[in-house]
Backbone as XML, in Angstrom:
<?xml version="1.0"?>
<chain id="A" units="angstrom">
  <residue number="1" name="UNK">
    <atom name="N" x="35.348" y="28.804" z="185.792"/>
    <atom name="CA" x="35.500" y="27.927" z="186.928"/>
    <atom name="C" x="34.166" y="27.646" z="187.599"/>
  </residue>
  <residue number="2" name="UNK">
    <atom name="N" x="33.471" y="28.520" z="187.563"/>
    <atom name="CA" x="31.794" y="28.528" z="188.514"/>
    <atom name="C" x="31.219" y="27.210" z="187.632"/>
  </residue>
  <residue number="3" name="UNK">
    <atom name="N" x="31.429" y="27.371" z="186.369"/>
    <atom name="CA" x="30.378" y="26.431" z="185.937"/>
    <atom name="C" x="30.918" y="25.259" z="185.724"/>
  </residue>
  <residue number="4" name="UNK">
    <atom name="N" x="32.222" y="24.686" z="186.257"/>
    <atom name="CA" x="32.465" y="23.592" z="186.160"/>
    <atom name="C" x="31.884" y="23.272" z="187.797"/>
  </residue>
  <residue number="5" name="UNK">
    <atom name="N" x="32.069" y="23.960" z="188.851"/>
    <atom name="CA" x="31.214" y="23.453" z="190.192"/>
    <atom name="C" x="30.227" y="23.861" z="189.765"/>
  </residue>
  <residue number="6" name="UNK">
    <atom name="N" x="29.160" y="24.673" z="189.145"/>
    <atom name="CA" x="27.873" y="24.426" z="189.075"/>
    <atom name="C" x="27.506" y="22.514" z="188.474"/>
  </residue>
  <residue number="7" name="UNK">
    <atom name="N" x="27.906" y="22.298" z="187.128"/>
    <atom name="CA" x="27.836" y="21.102" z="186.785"/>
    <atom name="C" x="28.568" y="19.842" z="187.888"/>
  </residue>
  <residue number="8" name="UNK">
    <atom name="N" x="29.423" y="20.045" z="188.387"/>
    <atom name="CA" x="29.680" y="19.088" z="189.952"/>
    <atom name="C" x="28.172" y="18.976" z="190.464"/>
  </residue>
  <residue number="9" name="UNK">
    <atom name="N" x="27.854" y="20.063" z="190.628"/>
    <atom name="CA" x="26.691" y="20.131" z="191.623"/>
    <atom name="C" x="25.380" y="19.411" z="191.365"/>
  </residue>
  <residue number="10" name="UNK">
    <atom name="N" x="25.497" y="19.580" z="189.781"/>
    <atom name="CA" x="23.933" y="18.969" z="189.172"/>
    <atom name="C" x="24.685" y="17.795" z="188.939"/>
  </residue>
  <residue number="11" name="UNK">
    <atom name="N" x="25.811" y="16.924" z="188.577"/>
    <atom name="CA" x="26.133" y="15.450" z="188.746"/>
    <atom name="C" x="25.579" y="15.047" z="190.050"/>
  </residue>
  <residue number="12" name="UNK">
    <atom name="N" x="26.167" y="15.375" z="191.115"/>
    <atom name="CA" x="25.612" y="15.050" z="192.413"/>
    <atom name="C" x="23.908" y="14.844" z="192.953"/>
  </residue>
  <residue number="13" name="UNK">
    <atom name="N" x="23.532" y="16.304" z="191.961"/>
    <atom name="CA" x="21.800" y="15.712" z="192.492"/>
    <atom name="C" x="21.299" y="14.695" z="191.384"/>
  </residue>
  <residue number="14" name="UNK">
    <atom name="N" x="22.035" y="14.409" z="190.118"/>
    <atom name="CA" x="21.567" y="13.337" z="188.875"/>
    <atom name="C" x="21.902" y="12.110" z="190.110"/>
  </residue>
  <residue number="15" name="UNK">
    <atom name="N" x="22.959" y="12.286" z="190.507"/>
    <atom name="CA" x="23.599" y="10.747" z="191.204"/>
    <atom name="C" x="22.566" y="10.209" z="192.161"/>
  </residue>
  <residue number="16" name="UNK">
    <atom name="N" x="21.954" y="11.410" z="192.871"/>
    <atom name="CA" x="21.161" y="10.929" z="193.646"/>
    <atom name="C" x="19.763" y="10.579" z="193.023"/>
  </residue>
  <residue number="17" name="UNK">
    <atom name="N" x="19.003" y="11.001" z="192.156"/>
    <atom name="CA" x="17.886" y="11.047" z="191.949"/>
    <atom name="C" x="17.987" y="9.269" z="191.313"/>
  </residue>
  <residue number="18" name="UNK">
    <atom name="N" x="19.234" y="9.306" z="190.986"/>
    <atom name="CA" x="19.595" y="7.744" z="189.636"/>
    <atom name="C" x="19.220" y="6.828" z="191.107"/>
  </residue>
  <residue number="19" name="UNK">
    <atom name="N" x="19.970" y="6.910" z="192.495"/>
    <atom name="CA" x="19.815" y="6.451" z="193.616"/>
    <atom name="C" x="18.171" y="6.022" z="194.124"/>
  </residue>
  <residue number="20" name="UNK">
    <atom name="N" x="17.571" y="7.527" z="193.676"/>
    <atom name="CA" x="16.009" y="7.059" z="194.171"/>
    <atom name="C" x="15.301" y="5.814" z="192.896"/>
  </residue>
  <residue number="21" name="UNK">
    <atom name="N" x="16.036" y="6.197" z="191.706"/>
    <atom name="CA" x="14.842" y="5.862" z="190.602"/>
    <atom name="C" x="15.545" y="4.132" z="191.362"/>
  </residue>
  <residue number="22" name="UNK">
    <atom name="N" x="17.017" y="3.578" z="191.754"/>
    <atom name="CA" x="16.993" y="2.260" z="191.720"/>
    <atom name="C" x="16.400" y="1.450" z="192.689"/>
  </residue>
  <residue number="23" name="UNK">
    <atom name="N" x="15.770" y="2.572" z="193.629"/>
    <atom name="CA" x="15.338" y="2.289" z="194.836"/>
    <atom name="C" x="13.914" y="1.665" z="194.693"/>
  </residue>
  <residue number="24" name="UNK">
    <atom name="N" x="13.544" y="2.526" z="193.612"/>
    <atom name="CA" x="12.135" y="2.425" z="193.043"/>
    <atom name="C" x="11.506" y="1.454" z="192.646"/>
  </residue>
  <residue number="25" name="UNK">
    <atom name="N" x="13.340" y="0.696" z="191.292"/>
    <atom name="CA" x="12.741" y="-0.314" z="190.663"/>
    <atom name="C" x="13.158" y="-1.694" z="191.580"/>
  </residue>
  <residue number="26" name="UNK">
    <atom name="N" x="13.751" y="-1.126" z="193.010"/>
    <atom name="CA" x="13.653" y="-2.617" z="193.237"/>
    <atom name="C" x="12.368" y="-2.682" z="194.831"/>
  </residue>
  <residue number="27" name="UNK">
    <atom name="N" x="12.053" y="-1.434" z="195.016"/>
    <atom name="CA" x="10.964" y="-1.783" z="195.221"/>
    <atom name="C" x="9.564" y="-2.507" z="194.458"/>
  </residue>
  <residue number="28" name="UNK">
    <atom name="N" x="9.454" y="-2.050" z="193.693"/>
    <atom name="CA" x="8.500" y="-2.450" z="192.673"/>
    <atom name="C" x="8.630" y="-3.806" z="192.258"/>
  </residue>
  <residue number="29" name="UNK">
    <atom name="N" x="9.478" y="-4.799" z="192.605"/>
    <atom name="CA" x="9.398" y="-5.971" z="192.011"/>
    <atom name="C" x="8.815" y="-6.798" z="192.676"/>
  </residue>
  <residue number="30" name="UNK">
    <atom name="N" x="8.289" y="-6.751" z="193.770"/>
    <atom name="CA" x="7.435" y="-7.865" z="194.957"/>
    <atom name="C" x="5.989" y="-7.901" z="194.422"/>
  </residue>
  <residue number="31" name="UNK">
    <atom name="N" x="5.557" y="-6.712" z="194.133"/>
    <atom name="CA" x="4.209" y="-6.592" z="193.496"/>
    <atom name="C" x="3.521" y="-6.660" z="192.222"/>
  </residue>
  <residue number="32" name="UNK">
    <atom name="N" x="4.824" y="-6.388" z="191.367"/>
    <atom name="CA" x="4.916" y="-6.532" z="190.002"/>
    <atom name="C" x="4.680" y="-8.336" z="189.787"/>
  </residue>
  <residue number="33" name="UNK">
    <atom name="N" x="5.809" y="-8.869" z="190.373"/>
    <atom name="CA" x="5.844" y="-10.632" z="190.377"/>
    <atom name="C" x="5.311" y="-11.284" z="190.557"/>
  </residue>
  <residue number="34" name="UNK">
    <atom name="N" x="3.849" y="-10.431" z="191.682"/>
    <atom name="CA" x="2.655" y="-11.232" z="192.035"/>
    <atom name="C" x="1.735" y="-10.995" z="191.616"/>
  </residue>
  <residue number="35" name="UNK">
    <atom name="N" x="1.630" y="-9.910" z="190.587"/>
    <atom name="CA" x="0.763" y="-9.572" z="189.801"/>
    <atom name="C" x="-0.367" y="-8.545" z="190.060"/>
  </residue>
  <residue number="36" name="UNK">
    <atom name="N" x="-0.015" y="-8.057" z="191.221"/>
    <atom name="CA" x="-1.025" y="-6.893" z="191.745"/>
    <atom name="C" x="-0.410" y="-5.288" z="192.023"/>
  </residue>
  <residue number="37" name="UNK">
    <atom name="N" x="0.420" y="-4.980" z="190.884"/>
    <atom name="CA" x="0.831" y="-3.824" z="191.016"/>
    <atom name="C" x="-0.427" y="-2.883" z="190.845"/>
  </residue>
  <residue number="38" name="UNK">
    <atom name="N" x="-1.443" y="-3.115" z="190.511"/>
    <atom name="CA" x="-2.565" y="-2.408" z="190.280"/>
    <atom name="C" x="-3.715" y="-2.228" z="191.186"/>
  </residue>
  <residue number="39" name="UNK">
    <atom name="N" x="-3.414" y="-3.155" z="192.756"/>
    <atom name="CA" x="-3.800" y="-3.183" z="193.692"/>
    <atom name="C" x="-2.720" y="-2.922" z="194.906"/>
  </residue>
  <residue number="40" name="UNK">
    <atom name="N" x="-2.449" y="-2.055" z="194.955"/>
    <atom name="CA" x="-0.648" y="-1.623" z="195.799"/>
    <atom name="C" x="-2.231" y="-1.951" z="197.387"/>
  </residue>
  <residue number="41" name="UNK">
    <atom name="N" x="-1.376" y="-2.168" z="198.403"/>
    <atom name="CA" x="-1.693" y="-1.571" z="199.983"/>
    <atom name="C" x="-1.053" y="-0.129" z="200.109"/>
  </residue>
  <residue number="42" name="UNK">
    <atom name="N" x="-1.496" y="-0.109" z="201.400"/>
    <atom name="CA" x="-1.033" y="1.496" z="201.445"/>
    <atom name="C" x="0.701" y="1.719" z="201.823"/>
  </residue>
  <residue number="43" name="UNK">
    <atom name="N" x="1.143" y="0.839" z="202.445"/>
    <atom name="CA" x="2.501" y="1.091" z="202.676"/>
    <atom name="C" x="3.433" y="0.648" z="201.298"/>
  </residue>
  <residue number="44" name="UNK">
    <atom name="N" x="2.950" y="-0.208" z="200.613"/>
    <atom name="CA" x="3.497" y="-0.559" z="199.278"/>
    <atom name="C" x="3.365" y="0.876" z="198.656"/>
  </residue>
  <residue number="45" name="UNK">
    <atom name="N" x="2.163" y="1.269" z="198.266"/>
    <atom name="CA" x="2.010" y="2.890" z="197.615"/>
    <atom name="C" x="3.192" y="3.382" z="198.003"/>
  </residue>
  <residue number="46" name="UNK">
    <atom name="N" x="3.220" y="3.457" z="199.437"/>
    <atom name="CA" x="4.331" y="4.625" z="199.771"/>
    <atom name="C" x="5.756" y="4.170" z="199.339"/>
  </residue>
  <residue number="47" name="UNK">
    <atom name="N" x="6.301" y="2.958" z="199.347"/>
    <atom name="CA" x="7.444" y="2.623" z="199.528"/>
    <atom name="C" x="7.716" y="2.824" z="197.904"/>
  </residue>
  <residue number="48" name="UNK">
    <atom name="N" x="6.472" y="3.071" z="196.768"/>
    <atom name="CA" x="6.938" y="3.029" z="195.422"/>
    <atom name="C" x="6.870" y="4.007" z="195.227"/>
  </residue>
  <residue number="49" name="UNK">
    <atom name="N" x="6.079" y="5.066" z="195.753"/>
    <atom name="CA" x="5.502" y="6.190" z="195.414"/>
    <atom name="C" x="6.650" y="7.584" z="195.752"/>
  </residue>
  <residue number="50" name="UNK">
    <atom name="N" x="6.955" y="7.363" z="196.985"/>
    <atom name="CA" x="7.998" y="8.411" z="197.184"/>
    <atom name="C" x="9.499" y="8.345" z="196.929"/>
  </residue>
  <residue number="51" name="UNK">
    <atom name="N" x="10.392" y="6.953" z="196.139"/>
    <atom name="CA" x="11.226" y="7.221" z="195.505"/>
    <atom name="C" x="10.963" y="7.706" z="194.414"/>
  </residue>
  <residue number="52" name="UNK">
    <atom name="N" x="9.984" y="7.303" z="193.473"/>
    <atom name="CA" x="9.366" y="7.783" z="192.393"/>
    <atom name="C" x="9.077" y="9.502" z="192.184"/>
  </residue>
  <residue number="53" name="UNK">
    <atom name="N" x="8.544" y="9.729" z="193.218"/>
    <atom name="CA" x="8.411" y="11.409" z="193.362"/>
    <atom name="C" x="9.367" y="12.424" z="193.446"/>
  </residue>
  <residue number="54" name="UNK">
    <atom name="N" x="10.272" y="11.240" z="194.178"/>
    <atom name="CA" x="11.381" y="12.217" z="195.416"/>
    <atom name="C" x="12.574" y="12.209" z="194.112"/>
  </residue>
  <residue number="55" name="UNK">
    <atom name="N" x="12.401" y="11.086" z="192.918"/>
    <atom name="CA" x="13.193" y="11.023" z="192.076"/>
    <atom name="C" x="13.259" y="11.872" z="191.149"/>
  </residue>
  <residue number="56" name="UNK">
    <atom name="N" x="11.929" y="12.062" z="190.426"/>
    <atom name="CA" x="11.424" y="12.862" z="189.948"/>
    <atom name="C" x="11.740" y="14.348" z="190.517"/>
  </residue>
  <residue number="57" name="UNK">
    <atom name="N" x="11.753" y="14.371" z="191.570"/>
    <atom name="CA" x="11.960" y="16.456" z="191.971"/>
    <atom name="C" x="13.518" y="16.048" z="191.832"/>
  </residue>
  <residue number="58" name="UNK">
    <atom name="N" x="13.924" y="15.671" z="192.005"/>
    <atom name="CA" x="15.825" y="15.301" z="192.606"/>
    <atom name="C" x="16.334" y="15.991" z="190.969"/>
  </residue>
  <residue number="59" name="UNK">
    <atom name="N" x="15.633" y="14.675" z="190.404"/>
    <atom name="CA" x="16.323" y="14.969" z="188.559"/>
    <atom name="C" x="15.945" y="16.416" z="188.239"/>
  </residue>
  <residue number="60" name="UNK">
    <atom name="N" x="14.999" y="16.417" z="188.033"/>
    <atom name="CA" x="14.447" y="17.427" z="187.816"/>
    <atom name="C" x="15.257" y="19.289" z="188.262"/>
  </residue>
  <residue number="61" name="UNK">
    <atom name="N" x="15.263" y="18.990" z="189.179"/>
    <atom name="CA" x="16.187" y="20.075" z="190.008"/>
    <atom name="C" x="18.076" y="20.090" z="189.473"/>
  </residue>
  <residue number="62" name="UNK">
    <atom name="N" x="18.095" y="18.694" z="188.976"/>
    <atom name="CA" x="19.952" y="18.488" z="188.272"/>
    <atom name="C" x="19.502" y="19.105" z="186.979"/>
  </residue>
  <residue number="63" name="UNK">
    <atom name="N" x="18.490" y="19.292" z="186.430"/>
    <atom name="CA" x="18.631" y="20.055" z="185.285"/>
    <atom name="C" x="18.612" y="21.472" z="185.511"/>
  </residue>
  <residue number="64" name="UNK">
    <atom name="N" x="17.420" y="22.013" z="186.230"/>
    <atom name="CA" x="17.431" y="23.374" z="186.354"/>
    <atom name="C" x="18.971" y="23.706" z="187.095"/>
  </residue>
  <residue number="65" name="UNK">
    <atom name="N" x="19.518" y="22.684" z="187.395"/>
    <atom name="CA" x="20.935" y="23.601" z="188.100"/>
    <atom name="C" x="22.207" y="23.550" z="186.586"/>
  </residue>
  <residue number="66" name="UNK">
    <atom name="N" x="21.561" y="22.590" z="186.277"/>
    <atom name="CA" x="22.659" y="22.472" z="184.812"/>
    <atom name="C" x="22.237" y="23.267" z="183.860"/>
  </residue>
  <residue number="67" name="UNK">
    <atom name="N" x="21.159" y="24.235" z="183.929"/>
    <atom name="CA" x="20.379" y="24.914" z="183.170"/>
    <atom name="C" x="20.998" y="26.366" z="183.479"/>
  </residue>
  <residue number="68" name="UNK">
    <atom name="N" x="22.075" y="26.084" z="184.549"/>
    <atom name="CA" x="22.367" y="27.530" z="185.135"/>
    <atom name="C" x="23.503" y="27.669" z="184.418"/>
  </residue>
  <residue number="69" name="UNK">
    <atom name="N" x="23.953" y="26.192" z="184.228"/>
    <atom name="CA" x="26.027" y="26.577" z="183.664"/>
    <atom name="C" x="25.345" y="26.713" z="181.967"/>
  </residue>
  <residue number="70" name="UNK">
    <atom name="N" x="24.986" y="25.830" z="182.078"/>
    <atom name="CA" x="24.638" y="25.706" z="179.873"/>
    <atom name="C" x="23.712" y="25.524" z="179.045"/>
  </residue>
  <residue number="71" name="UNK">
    <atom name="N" x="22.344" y="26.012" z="179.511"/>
    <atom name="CA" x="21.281" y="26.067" z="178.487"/>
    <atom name="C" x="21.715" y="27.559" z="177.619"/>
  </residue>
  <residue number="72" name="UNK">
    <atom name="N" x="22.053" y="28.626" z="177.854"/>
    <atom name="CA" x="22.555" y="29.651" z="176.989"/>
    <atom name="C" x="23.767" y="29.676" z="176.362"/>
  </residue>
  <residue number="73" name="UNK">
    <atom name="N" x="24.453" y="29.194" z="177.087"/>
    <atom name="CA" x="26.130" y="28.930" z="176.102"/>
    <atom name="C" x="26.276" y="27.562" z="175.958"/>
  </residue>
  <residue number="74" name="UNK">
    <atom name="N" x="25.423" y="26.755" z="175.940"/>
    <atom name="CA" x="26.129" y="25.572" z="175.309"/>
    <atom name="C" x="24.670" y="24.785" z="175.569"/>
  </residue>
  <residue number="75" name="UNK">
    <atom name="N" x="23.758" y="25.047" z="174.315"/>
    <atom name="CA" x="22.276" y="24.227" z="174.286"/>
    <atom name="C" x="22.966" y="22.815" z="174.054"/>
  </residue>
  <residue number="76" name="UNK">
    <atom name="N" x="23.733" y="22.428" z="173.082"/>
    <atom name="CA" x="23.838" y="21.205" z="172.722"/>
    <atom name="C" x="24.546" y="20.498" z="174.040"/>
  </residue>
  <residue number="77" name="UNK">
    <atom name="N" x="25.152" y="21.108" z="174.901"/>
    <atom name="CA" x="25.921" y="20.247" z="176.185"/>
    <atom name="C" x="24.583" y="19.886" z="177.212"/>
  </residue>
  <residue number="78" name="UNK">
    <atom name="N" x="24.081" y="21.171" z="177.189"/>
    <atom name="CA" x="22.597" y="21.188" z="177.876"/>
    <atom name="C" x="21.663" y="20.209" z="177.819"/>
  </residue>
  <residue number="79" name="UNK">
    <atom name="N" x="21.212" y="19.442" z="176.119"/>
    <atom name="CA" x="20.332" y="19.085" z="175.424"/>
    <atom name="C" x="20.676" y="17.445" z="175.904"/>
  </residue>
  <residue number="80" name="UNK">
    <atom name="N" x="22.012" y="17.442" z="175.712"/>
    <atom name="CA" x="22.591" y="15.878" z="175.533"/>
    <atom name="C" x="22.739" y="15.327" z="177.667"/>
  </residue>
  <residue number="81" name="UNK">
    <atom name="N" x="23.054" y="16.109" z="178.166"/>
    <atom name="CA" x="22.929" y="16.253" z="179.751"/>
    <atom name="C" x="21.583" y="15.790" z="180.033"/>
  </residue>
  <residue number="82" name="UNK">
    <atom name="N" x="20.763" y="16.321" z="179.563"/>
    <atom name="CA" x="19.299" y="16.346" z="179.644"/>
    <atom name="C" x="18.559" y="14.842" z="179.164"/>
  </residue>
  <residue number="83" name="UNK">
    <atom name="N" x="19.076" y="14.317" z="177.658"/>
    <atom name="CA" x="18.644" y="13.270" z="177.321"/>
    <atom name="C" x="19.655" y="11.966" z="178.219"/>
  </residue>
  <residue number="84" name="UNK">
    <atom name="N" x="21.126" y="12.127" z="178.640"/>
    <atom name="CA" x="21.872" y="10.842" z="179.358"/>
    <atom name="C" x="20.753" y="11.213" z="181.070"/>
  </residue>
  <residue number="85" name="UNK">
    <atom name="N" x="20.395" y="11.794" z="181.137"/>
    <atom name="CA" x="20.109" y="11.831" z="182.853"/>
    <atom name="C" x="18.838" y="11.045" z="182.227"/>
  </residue>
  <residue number="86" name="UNK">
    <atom name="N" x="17.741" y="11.142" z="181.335"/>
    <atom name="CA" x="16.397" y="10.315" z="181.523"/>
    <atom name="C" x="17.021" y="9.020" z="180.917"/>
  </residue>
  <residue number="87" name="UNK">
    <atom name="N" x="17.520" y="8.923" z="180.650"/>
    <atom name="CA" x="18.439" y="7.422" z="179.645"/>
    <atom name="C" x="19.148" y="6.779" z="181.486"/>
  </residue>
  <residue number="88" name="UNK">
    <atom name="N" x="19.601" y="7.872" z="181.424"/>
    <atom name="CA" x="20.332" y="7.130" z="183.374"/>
    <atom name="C" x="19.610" y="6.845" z="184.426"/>
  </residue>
  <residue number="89" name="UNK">
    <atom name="N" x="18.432" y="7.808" z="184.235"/>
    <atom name="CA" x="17.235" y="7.321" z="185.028"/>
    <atom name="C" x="16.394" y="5.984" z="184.910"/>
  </residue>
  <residue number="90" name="UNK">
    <atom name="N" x="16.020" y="5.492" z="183.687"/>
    <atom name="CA" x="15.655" y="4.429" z="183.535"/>
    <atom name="C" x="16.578" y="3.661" z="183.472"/>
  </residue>
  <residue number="91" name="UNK">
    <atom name="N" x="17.865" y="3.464" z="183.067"/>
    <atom name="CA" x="18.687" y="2.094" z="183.355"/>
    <atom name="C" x="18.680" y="1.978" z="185.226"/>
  </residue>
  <residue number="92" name="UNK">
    <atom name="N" x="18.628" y="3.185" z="185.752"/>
    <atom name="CA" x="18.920" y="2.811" z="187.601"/>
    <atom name="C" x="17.266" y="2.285" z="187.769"/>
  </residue>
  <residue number="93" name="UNK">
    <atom name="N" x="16.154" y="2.065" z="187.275"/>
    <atom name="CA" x="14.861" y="1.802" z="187.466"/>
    <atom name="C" x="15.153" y="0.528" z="187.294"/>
  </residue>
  <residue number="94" name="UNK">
    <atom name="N" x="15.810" y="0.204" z="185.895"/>
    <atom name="CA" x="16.469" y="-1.694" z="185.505"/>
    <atom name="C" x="17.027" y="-2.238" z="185.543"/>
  </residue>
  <residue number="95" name="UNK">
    <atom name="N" x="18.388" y="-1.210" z="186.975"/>
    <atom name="CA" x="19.260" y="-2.231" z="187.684"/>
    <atom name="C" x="18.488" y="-2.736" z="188.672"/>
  </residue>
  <residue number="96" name="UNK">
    <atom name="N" x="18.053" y="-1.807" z="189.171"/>
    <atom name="CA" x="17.170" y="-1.950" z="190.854"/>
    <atom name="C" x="16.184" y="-3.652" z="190.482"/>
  </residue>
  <residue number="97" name="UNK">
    <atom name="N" x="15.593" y="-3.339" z="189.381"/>
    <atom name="CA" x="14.873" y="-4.310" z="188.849"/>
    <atom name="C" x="15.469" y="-5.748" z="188.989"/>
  </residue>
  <residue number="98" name="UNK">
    <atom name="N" x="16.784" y="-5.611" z="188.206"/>
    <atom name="CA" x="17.351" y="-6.826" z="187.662"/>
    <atom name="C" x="17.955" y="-6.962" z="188.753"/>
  </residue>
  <residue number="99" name="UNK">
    <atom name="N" x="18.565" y="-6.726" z="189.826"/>
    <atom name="CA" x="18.865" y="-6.628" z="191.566"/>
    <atom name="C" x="18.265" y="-7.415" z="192.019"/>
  </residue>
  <residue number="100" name="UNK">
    <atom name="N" x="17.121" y="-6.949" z="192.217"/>
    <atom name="CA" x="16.069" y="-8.194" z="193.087"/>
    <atom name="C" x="15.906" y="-9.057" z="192.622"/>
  </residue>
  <residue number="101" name="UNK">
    <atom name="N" x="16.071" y="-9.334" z="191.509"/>
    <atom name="CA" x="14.685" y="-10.599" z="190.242"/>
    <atom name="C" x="16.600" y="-11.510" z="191.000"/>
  </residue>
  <residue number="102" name="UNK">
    <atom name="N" x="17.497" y="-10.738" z="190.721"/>
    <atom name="CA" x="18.924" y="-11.861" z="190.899"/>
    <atom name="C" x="18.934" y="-12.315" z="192.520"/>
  </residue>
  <residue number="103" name="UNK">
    <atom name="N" x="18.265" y="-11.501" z="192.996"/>
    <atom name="CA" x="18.370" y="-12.026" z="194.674"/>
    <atom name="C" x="17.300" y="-12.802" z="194.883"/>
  </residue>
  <residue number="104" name="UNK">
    <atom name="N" x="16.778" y="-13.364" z="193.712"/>
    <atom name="CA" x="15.452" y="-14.178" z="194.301"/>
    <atom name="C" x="14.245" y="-13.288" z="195.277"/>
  </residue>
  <residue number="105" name="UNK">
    <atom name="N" x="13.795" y="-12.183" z="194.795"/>
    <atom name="CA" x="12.973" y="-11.327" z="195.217"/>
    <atom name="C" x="11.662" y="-11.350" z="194.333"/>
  </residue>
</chain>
């Protein structure tokens, strides 16, 4: 029973981190479109920089908690958890994306 709420628990921080990465990619499209993502200002930095980070620790942390129910009894549930969360991470980077580009952003 523990490790079906342990895995609740790491869905919930995947859900959120998927939350920051879409935050990310639809920040990122104002600067991307104008062609100076390589010249950010400083509040642009921030507004890309800390979903990006904050996404990064979020996910990151849904594994080590999913690492608690099944990296020893069940590598392959572990392994495949591990590859849909970076696969889920980048599609929420290319909704966020495809979000704005549809709102005329």
């Amino acid at each position: 029973m523990e490790n079906w709420i342990i895995r609740i628990a790491a869905s919930l921080c995947a859900a959120g981190s998927s939350a920051l990465f879409w935050t990310l990619g639809a920040f990122v499209v104002v600067p991307w479109r104008e062609g100076r993502l390589l010249a950010l200002k400083a509040s642009e930095l921030q507004l890309i920089g800390a979903p990006l980070l904050l996404g990064v620790l979020v996910a990151w942390g849904a594994l080590h908690i999913l690492a608690i129910a099944d990296r020893q009894r069940h590598p392959g549930v572990y392994a495949a958890a591990s590859i849909l969360l970076v696969i889920s991470s980048l599609a929420a980077v290319f909704a966020g994306v495809m979000w704005m580009r549809a709102h005329g952003f």
